[in-house]
Structure formats: C-alpha cells, structure tokens
N, C-alpha and C positions, 0 to 999 in steps of 0.2 A: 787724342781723347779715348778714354776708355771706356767700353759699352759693360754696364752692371748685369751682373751674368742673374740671368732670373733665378728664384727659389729651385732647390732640386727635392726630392722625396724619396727616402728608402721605404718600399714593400716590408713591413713586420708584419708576418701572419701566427698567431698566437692561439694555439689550438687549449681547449679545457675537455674536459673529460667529465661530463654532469653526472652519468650512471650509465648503465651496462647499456649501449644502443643507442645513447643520445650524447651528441658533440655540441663544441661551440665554436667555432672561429672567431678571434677579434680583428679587424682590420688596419692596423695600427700604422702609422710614418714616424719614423725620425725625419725634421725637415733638416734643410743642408744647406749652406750653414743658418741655425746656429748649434747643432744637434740637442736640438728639443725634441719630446715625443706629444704624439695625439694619438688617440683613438677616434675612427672614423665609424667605426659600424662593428655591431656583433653578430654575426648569426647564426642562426639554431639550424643543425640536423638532425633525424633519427636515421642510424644504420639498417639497413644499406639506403645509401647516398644515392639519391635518383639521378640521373645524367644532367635533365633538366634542369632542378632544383639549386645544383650544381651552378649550372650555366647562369640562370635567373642571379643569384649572388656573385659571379663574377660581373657579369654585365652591370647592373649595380653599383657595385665598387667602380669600377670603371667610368659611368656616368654619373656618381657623385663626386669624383675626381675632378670630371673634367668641368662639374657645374659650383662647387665652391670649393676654395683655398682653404686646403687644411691647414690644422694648427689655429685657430680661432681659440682654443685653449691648448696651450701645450705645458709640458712640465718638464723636469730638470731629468727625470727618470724612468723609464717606460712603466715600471710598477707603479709609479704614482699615477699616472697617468690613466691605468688599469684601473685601479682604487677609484678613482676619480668618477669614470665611464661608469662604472658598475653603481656607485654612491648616485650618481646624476640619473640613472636611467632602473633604477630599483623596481620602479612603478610598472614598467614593463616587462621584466623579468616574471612579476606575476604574475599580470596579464597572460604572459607566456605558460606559465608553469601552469595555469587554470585554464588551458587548451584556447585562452583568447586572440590567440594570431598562427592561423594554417595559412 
C-alpha cells in the first residue's frame, strides 16, 4: 500500500517597486503537484527596511502557512494569480495608500 505523499509548496516571493522608497513583496506558492499558483499575502515597506518589521512579515508568512492550506484559490498562472490578489484586495491597497495600516 501506498502512503499519498501530502501537498508540497514552493516559496514565490515577488517583489514591486511602488515609488522611490516604498516596496511590496507578494507572498506567493506554486502548490506541488498540481502546479497551481496562489498568492498568500502582500506586504508594504518603506526603505530602509527596519530589521524588525522585516522579521514581523516573515513570522507571518510562516504562521499563516502553518494555520490554513494555501491554494483555497489558485490559478493556472502566477500572473493570474497576481491579477487576481490585487483585483480581490483593491480596497486595501487604499486604505494602504491613505496611511490606513502602520
């Protein structure tokens, strides 16, 4: 008998470039098999990069990992995927841009 090898997940990290000082990283998986992609999380820094700030997002990423199964949507292509993230979460991207999430 054959034991089914659990889901695997590749690390995509997908950096933008908003304007002079300010990044974004997307947090993205291709899952394994069936290579589909998802985007997990985006988030904002202003340059320079505080150590901590840093850490808080990694940690993060880490414990959203390990508390729900990514790919709840996933898509054929990682830009779709992107498209997708950005289309689904617009509303916050505002909120963002109008200083409503420090």
């Amino acid at each position: 008998m054959t034991k089914k090898r659990k889901r695997l997940y590749r690390q995509i990290n997908v950096w933008q470039r908003i304007n002079k000082g300010r990044i974004a990283i997307y947090r993205c998986f291709e899952i394994l098999p069936p290579g589909k992609y998802c985007v997990q999380s985006k988030d904002f820094f202003s340059v320079p990069i505080d150590d901590e700030e840093w850490r808080r997002s990694e940690r993060q990423f880490l414990e959203l990992l390990s508390e729900m199964v990514p790919g709840g949507y996933s898509y054929d292509t990682l830009e779709d995927a992107l498209r997708r993230f950005d289309e689904d979460f617009a509303w916050a991207y505002a909120l963002e841009k109008a200083g409503g999430f420090k």
